[in-house]
C-alpha positions in Angstrom: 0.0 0.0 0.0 1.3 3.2 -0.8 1.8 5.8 2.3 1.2 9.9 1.3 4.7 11.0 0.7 6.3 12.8 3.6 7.2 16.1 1.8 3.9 16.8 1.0 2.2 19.2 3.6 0.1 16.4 6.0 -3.2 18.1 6.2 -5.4 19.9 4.0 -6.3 23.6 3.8 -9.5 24.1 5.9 -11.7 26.3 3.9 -12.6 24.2 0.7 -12.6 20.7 1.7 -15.7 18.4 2.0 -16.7 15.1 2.9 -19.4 13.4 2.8 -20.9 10.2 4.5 -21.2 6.9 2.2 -24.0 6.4 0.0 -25.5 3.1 1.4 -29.3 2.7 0.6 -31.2 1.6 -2.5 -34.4 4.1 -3.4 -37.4 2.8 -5.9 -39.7 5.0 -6.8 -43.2 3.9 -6.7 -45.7 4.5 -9.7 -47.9 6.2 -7.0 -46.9 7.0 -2.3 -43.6 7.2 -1.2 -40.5 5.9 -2.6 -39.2 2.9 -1.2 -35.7 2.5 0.5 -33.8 -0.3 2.0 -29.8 -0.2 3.4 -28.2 -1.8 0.3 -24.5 -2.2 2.0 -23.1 -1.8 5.6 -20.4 0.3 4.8 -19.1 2.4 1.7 -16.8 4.8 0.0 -17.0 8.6 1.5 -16.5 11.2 -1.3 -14.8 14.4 -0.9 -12.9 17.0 -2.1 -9.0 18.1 -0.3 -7.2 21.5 -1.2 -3.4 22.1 -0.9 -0.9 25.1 -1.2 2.5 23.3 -2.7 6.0 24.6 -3.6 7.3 23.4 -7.0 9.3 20.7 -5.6 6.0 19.6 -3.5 3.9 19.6 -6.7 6.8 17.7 -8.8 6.7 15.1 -5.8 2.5 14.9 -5.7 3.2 14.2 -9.8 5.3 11.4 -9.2 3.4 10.2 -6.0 0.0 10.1 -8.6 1.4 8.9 -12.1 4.3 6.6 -10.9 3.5 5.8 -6.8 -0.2 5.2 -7.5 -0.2 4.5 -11.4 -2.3 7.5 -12.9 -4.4 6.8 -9.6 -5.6 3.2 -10.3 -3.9 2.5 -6.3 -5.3 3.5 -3.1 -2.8 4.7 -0.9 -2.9 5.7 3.1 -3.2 9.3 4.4 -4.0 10.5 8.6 -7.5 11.9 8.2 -7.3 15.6 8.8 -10.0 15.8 11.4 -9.6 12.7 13.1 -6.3 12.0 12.8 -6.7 8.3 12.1 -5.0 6.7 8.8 -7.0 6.1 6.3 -7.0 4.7 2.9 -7.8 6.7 -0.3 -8.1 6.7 -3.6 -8.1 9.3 -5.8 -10.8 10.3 -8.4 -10.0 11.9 -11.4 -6.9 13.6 -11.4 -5.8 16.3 -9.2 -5.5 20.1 -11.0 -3.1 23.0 -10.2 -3.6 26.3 -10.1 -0.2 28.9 -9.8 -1.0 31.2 -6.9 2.3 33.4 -6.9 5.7 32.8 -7.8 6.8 30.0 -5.7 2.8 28.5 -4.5 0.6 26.3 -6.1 -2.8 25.5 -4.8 -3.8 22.0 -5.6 -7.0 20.4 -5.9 -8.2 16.8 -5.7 -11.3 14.4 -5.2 -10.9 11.4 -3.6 -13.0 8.6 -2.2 -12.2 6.8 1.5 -12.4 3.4 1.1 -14.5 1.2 3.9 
């Protein structure tokens, strides 16, 4: 399993990043009343969304963390939640995007799922 690299900053910005809980019931609708809904699994991937500021040499290591670490993504790989601190295992959705914020900063942006 691959670990988040150490040189990349450990937790996410805080204004920007979501989370959300896993999506584990089946809905039906009904040709007439209420929709029907049932617990389909008994646990499930949580979406969300993590921002970064980088330096170049933090972006070039994220690069080679995503396309050669995790191949393009297709590998989960372990990160300490930001909140609670416990590790984790991701894996990323999509690929993440950079943005230049000044000369030497990069902000960095990234959806993820958190495996069960």
């Amino acid at each position: 399993m691959a670990i988040w690299p150490v040189g990349l900053p450990a937790k996410a910005l805080y204004e920007g990043n979501q989370e959300a809980f896993p999506n584990l019931v089946i809905r039906t609708e009904m040709s007439s009343g209420p929709a029907k809904m049932r617990r389909r699994f008994t646990s499930g991937v949580r979406p969300g969304h993590y921002e970064y500021y980088m330096t170049y040499n933090q972006l070039m290591t994220l690069m080679a963390f995503f396309e050669i670490t995790c191949e393009g993504g297709a590998l989960p790989f372990d990160l300490a939640h930001p909140v609670f601190g416990n590790t984790k295992s991701y894996r990323f959705v999509g690929q993440p995007t950079w943005a230049m914020v000044s000369k030497t900063h990069y902000r960095v942006v990234f959806d993820f799922e958190i495996m069960p």
